[in-house]
Backbone as CSV, one residue per row, in Angstrom:
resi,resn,N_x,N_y,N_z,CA_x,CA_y,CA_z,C_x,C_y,C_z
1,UNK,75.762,151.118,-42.893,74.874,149.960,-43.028,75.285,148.846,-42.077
2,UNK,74.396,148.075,-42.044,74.637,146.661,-40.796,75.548,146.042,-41.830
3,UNK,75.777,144.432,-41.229,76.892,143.536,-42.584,76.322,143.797,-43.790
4,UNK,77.160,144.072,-44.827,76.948,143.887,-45.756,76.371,142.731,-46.741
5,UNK,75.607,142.969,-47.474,75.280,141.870,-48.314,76.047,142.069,-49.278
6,UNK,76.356,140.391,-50.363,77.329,139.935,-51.161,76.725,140.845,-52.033
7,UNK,77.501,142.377,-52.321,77.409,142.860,-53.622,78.498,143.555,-54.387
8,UNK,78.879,143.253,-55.406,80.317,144.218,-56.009,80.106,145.437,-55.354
9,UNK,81.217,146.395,-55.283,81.505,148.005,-54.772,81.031,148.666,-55.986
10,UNK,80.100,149.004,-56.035,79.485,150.012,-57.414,78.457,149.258,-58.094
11,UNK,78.281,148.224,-58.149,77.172,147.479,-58.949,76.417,147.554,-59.569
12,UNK,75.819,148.983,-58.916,74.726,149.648,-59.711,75.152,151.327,-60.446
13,UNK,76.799,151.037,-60.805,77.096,152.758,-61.114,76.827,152.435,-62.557
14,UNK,75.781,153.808,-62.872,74.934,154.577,-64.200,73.520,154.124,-63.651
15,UNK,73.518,153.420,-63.045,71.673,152.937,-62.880,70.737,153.750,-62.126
16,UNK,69.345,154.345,-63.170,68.860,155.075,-62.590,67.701,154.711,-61.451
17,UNK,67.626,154.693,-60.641,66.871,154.413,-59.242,66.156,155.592,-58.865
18,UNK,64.962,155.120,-58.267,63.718,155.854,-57.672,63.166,155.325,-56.316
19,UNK,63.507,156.124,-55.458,63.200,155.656,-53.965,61.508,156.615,-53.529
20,UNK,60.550,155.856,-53.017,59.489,157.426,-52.312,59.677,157.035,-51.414
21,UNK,59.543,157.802,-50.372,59.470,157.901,-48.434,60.595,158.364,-48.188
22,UNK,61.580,159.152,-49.056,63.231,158.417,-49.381,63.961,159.536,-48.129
23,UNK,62.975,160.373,-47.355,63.657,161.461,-46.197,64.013,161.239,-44.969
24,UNK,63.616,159.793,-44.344,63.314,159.632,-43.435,63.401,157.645,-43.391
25,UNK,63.990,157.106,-42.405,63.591,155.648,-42.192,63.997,154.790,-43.045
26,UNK,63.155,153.537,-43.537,63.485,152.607,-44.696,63.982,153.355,-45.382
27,UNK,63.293,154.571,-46.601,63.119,154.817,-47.340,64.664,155.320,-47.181
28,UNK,64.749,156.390,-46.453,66.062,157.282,-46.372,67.470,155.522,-46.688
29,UNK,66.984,154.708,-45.723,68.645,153.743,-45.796,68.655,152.985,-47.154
30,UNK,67.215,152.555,-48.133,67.355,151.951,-49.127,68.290,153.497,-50.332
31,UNK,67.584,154.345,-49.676,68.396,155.622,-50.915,69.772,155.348,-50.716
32,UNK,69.996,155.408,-49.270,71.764,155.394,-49.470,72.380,154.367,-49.674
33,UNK,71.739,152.991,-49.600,72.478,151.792,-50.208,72.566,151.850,-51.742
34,UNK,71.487,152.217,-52.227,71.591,151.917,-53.360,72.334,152.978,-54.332
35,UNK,72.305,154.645,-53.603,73.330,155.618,-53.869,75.116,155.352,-53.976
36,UNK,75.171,154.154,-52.320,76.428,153.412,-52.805,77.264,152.636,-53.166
37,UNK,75.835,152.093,-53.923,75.916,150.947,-54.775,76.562,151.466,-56.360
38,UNK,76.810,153.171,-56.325,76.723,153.641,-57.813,75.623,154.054,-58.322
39,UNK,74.242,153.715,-58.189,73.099,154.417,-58.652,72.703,155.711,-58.671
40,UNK,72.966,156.120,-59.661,71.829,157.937,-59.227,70.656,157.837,-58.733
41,UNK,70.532,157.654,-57.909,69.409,157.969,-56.991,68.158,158.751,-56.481
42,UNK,67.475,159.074,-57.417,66.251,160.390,-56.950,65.562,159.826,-56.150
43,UNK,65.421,160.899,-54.919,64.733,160.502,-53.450,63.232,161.694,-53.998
44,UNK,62.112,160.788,-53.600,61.207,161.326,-53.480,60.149,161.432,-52.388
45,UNK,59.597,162.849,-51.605,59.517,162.977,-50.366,58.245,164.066,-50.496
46,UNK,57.783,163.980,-49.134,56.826,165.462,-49.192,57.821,166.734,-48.731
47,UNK,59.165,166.618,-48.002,59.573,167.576,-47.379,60.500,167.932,-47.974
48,UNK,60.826,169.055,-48.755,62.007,169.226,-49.807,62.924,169.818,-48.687
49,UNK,62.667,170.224,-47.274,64.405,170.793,-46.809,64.620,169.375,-46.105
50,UNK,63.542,167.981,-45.631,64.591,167.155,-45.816,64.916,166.435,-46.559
51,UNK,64.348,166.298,-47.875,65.140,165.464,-48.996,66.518,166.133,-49.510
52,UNK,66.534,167.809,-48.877,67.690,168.177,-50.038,68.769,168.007,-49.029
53,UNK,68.671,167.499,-47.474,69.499,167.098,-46.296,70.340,165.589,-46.959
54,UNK,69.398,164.696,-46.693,69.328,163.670,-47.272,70.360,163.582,-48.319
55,UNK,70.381,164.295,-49.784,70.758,164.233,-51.242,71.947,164.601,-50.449
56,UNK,72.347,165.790,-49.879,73.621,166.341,-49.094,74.326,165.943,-48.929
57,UNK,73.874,164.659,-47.670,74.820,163.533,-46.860,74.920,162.880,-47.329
58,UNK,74.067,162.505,-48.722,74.401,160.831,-49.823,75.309,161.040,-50.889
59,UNK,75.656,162.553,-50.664,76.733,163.243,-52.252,76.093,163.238,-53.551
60,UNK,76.672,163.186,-54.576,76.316,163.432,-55.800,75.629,162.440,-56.622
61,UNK,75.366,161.182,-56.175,74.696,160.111,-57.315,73.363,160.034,-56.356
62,UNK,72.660,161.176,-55.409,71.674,161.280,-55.169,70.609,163.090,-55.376
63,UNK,69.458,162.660,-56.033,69.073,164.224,-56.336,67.321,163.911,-55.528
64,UNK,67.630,164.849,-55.082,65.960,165.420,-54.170,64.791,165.883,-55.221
65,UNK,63.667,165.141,-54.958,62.477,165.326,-56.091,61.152,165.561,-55.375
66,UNK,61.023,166.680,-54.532,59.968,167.238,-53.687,58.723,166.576,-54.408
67,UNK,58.070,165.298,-53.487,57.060,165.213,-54.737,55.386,164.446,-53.498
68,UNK,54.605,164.902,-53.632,53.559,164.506,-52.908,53.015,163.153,-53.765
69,UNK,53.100,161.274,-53.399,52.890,160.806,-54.509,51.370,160.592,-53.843
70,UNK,50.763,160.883,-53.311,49.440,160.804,-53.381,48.660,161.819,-53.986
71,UNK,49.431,162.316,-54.788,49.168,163.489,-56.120,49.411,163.405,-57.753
72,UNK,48.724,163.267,-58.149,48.864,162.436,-59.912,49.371,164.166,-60.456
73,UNK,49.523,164.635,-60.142,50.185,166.062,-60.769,51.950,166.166,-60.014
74,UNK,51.828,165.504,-58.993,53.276,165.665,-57.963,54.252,164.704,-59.159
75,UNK,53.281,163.662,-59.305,53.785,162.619,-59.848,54.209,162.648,-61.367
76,UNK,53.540,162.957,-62.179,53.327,163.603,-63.353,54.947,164.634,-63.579
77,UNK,55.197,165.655,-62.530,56.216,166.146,-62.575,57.836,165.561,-61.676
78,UNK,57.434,164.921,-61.342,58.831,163.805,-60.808,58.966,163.275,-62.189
79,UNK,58.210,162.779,-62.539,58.563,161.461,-64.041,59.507,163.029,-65.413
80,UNK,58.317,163.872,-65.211,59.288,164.923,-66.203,60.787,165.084,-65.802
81,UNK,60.587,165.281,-64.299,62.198,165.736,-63.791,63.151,164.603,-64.243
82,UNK,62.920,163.231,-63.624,63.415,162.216,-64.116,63.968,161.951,-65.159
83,UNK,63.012,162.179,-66.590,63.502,161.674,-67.286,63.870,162.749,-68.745
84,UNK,64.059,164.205,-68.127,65.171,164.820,-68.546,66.576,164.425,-67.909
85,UNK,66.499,163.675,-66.473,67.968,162.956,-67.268,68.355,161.781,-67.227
86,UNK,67.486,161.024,-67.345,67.400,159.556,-67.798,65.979,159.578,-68.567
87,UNK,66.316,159.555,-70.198,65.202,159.506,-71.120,64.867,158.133,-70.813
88,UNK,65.222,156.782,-70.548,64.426,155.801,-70.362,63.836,155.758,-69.121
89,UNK,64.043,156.734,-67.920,63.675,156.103,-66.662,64.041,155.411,-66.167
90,UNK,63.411,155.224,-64.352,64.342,154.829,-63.970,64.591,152.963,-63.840
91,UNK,65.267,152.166,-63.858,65.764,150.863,-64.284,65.036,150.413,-62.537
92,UNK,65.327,151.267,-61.273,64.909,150.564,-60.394,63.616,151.542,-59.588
93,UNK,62.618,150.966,-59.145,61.655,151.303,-58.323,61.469,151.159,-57.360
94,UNK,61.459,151.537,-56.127,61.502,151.136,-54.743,59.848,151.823,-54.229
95,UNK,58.975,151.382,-54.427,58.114,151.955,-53.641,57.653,151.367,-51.915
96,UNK,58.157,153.195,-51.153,58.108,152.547,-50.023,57.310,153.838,-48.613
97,UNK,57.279,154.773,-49.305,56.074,155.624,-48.951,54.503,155.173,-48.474
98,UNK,54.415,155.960,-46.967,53.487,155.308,-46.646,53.003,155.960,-44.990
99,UNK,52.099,155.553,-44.629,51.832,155.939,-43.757,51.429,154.930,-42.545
100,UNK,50.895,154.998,-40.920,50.929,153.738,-40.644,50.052,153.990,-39.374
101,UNK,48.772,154.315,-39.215,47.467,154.334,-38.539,47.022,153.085,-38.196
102,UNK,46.746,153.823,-36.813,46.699,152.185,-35.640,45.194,152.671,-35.077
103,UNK,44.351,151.954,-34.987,43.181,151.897,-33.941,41.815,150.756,-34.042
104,UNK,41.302,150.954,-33.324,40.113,150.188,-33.974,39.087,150.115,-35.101
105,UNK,38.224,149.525,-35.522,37.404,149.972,-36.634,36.482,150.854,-36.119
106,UNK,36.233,150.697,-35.855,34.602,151.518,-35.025,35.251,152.779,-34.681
107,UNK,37.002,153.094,-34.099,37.497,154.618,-33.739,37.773,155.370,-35.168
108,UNK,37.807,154.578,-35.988,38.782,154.705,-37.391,38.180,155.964,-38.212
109,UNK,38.411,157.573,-38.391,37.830,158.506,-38.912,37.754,157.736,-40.525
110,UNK,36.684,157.245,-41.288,36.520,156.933,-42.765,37.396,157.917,-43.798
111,UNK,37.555,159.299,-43.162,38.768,159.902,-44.123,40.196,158.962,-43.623
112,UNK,40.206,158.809,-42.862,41.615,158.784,-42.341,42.121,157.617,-42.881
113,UNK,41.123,156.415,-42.824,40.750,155.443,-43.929,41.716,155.668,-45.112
114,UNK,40.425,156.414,-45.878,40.555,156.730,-47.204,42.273,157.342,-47.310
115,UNK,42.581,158.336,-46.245,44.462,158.944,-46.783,44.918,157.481,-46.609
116,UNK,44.527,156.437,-45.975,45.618,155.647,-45.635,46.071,154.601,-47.106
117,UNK,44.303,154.323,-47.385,44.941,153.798,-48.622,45.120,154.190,-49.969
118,UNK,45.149,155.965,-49.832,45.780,156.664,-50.820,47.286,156.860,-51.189
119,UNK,47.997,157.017,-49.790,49.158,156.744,-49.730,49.442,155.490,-49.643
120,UNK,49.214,154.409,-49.291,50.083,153.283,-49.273,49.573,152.131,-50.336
121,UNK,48.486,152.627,-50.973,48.127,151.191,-52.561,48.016,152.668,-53.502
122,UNK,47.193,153.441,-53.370,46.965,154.199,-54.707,48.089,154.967,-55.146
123,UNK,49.082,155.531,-53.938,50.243,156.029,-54.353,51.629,154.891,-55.552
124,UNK,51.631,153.799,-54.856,52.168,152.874,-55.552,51.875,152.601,-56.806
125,UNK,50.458,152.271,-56.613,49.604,152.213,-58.122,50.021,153.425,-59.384
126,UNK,49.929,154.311,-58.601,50.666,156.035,-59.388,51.640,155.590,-60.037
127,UNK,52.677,155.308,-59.318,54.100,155.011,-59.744,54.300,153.781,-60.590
128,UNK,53.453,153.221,-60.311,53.742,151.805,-61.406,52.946,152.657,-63.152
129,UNK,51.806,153.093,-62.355,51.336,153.313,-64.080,51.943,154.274,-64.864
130,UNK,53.055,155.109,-63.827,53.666,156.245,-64.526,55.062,155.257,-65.362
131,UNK,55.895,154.367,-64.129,57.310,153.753,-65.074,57.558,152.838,-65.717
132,UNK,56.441,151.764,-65.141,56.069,150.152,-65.717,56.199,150.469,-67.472
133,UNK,55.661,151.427,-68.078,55.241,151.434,-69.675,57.232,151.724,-69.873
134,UNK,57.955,152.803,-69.293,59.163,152.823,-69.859,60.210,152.012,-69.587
135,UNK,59.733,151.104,-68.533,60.551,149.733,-68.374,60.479,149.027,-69.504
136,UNK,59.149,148.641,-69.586,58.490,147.853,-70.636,59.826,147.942,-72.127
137,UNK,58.949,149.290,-72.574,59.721,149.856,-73.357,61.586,149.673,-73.445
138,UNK,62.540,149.493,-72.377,63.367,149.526,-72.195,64.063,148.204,-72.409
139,UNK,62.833,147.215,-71.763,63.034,145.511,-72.012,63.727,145.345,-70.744
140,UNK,64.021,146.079,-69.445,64.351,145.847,-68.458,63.815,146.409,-66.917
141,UNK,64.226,146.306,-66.040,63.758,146.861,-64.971,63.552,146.367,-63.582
142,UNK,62.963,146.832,-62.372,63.345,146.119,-61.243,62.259,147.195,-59.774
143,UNK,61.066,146.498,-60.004,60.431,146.788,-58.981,60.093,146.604,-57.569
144,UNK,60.551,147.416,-56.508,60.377,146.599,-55.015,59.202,147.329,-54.674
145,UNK,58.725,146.702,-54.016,57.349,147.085,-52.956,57.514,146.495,-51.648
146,UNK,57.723,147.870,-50.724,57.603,147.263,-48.996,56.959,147.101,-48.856
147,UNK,56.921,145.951,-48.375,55.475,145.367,-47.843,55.654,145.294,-46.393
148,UNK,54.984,144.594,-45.272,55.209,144.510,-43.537,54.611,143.089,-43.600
149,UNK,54.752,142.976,-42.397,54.284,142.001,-41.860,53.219,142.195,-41.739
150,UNK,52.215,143.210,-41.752,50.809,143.121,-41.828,50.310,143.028,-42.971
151,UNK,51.001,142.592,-44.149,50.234,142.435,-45.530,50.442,140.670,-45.643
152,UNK,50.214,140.561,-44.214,49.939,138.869,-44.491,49.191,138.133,-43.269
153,UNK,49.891,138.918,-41.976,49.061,138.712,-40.753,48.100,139.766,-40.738
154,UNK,47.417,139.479,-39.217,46.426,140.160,-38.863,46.371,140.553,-37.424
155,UNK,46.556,142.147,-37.096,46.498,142.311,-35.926,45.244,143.335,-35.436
156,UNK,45.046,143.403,-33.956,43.670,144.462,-34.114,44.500,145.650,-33.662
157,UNK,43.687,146.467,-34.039,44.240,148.065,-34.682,44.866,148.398,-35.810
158,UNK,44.657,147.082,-36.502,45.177,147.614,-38.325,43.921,147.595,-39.608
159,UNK,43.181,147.917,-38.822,42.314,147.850,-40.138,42.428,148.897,-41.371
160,UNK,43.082,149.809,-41.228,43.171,150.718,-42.298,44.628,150.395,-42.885
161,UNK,45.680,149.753,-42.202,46.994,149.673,-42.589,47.023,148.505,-42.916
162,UNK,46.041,147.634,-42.536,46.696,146.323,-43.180,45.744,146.247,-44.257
163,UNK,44.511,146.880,-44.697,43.700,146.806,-45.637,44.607,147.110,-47.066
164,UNK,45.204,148.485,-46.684,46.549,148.688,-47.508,47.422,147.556,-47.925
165,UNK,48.057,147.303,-47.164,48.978,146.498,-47.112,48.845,144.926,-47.786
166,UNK,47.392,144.908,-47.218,47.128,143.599,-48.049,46.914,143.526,-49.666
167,UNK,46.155,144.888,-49.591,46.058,145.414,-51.095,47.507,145.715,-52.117
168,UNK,48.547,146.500,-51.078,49.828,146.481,-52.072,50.260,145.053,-52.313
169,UNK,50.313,144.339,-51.522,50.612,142.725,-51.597,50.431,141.992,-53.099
170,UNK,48.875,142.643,-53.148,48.049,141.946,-54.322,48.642,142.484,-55.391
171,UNK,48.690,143.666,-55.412,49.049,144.962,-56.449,50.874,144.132,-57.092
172,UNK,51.240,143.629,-55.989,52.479,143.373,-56.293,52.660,141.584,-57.109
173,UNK,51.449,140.995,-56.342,51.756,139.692,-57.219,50.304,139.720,-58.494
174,UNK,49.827,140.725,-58.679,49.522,140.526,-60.289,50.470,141.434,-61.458
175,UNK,51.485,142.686,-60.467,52.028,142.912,-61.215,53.555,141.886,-61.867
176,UNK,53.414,141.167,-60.662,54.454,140.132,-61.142,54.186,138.539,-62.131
177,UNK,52.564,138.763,-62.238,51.859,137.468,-63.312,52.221,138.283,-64.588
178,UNK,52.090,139.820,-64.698,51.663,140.622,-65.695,53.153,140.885,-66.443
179,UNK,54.160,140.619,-65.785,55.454,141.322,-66.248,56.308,139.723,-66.289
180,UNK,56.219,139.347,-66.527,56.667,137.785,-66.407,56.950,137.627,-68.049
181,UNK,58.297,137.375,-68.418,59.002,137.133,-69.609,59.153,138.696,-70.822
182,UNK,58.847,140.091,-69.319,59.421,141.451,-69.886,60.232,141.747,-69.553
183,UNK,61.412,140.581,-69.157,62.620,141.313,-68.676,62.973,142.469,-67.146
184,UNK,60.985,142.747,-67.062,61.522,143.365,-65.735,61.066,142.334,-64.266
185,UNK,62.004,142.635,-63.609,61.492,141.783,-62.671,60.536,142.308,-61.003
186,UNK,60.499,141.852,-60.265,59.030,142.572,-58.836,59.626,141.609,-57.914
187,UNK,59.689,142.656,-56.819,59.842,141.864,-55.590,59.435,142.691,-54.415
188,UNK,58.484,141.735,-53.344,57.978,142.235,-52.446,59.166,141.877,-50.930
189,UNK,59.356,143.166,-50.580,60.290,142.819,-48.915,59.286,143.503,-48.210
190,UNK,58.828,142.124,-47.143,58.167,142.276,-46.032,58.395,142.347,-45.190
191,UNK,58.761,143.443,-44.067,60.189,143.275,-42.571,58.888,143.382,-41.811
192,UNK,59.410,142.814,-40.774,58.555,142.721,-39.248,58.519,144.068,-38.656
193,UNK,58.181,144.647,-37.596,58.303,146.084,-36.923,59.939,146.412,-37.233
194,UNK,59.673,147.215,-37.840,61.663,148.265,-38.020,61.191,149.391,-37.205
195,UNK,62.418,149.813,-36.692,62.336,150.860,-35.682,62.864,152.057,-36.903
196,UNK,61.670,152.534,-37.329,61.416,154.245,-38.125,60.537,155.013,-37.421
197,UNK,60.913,156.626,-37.963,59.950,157.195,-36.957,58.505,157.409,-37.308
198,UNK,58.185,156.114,-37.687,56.406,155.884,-38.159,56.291,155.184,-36.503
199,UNK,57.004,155.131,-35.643,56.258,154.364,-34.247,56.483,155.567,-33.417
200,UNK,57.175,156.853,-33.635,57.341,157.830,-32.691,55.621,158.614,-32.139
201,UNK,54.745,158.811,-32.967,53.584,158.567,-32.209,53.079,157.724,-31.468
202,UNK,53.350,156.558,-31.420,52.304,155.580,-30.937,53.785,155.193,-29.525
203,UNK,55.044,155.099,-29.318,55.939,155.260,-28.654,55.871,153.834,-27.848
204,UNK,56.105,152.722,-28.630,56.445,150.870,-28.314,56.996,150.910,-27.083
205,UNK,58.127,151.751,-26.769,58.522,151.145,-25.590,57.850,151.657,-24.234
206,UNK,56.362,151.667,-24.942,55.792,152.304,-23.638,54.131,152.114,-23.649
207,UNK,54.170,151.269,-24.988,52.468,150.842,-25.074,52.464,149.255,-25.253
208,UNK,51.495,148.522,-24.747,51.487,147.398,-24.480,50.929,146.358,-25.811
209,UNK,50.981,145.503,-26.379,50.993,144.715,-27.655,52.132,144.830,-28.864
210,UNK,52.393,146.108,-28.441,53.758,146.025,-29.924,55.323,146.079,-29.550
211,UNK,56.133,145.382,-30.492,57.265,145.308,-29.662,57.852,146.435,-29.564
212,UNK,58.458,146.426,-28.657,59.929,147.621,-28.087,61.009,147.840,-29.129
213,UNK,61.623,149.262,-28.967,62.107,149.477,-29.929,63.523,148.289,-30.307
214,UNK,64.013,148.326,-29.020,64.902,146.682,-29.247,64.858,145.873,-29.564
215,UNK,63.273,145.356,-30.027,63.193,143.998,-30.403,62.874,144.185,-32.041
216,UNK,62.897,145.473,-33.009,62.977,145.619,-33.937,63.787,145.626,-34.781
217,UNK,63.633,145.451,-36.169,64.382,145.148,-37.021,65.289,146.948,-37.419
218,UNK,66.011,147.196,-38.263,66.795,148.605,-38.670,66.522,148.641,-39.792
219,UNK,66.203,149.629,-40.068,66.198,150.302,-41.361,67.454,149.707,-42.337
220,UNK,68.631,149.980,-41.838,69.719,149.114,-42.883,69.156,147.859,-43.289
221,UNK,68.576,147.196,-42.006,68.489,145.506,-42.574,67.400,145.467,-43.260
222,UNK,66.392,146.358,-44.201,65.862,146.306,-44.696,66.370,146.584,-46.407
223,UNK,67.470,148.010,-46.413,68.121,148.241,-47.001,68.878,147.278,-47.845
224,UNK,69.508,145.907,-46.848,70.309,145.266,-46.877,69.544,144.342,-48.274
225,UNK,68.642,143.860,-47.767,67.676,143.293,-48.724,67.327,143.528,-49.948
226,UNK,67.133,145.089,-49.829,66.474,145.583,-51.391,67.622,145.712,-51.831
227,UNK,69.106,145.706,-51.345,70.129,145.729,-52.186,70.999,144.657,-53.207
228,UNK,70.189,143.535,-52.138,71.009,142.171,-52.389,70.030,141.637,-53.696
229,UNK,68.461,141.721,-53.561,67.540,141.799,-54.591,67.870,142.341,-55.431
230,UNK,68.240,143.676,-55.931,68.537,144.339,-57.473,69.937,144.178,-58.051
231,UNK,70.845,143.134,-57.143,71.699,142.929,-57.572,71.978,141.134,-58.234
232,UNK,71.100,140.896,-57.904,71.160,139.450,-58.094,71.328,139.442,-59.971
233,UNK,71.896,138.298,-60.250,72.105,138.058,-62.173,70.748,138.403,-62.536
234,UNK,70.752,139.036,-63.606,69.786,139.449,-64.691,68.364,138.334,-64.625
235,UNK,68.764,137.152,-64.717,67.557,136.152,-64.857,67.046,135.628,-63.916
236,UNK,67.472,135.861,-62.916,66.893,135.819,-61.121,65.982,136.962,-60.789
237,UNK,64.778,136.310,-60.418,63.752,137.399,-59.739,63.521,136.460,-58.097
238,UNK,63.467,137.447,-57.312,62.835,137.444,-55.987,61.598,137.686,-55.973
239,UNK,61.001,136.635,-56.024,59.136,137.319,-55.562,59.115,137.757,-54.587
240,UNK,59.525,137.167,-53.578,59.073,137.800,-51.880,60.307,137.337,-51.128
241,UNK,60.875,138.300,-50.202,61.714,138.745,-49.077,60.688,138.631,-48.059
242,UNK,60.706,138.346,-46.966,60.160,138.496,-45.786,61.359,138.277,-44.692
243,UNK,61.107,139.555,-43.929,62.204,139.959,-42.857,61.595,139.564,-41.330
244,UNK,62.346,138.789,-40.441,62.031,138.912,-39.151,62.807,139.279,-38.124
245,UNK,62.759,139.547,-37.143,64.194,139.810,-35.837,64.098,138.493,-35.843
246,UNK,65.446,137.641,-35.122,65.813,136.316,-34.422,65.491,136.973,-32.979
């Protein structure tokens, strides 16, 4: 990881945590912070030979949960896996799965549309309506939602990603009117361009409007964030993180 943020060595050992995107990028560095933070960790991914890579190199307080969440049946059976072994579920949520389609409106295939904001609001939405009730239930808990910098600006060629994005945004501050004095708490981290391989199609240091891979933020320093967030005292909530490069 980049510097560390102020957190005890274990902080989170017994705490059960739920990462999606968790094979690759953000997703992969928030799993391993929070894996060595002490958390058991279930990474959830579409690619089970690389989530079970992943679980490998993070050791034993991380387990691979092959799970498509733009699938209410994928999902349905992650929550079973889960919580044969954590009957309450898991204490932290990281939803950060997603996808990230660039073009104009008028080029924009209307399916392509539609996957975009299946995976990046309806997939989330999945996951909240599947753990939110056993948080509830639990009287505790701790939800992140990545958000970008396009779930607040506006650039052209995001009409399908920032439509998302603006939508998880929302998704995230009524779930935080709605959960307000349940003990669980929501926080949105919004990073500027991080260099994951969601830009290896579109290839920045070689197309003109978006920054270069140097001038992006890392996956750790995103990590860094969602770590310093679920560790903060019990009665502290973070509504919103927003990340930029200097």
């Amino acid at each position: 990881m980049s510097d560390p943020v102020a957190a005890p060595a274990l902080a989170l050992h017994g705490v059960c945590a739920v990462v999606t995107g968790a094979s690759r990028g953000i997703g992969r560095a928030v799993a391993g912070a929070l894996a060595a933070a002490g958390a058991q960790t279930f990474l959830l991914a579409r690619s089970a030979a690389a989530l079970s890579r992943v679980a490998l190199e993070l050791g034993g307080g991380a387990v691979a949960v092959p799970c498509d969440v733009t699938r209410a049946e994928d999902v349905e059976r992650a929550l079973q896996h889960i919580r044969e072994r954590h009957a309450e579920g898991p204490a932290i949520l990281v939803n950060n799965a997603g996808i990230f389609p660039l073009g104009a409106i008028e080029h924009t295939d209307p399916l392509r549309f539609e996957e975009t904001l299946k995976a990046n609001l309806l997939a989330p939405f999945r996951l909240l309506h599947a753990f939110v009730p056993l948080m509830r239930a639990a009287g505790r808990g701790h939800v992140i939602t990545i958000g970008s910098v396009a779930d607040r600006s506006i650039y052209a060629g995001n009409g399908a990603y920032s439509a998302s994005k603006f939508g998880a945004r929302a998704l995230h501050e009524v779930l935080r009117e709605e959960l307000r004095g349940s003990g669980i708490r929501a926080t949105l981290v919004s990073p500027s361009a991080t260099d994951t391989p969601l830009w290896d199609p579109i290839d920045p240091d070689h197309t003109p409007g978006v920054p270069p891979r140097a001038a992006m933020l890392r996956p750790d320093d995103v990590a860094d964030a969602v770590l310093w967030a679920v560790t903060r005292p019990r009665h502290v909530n973070l509504d919103e993180i927003r990340l930029s490069r200097v």
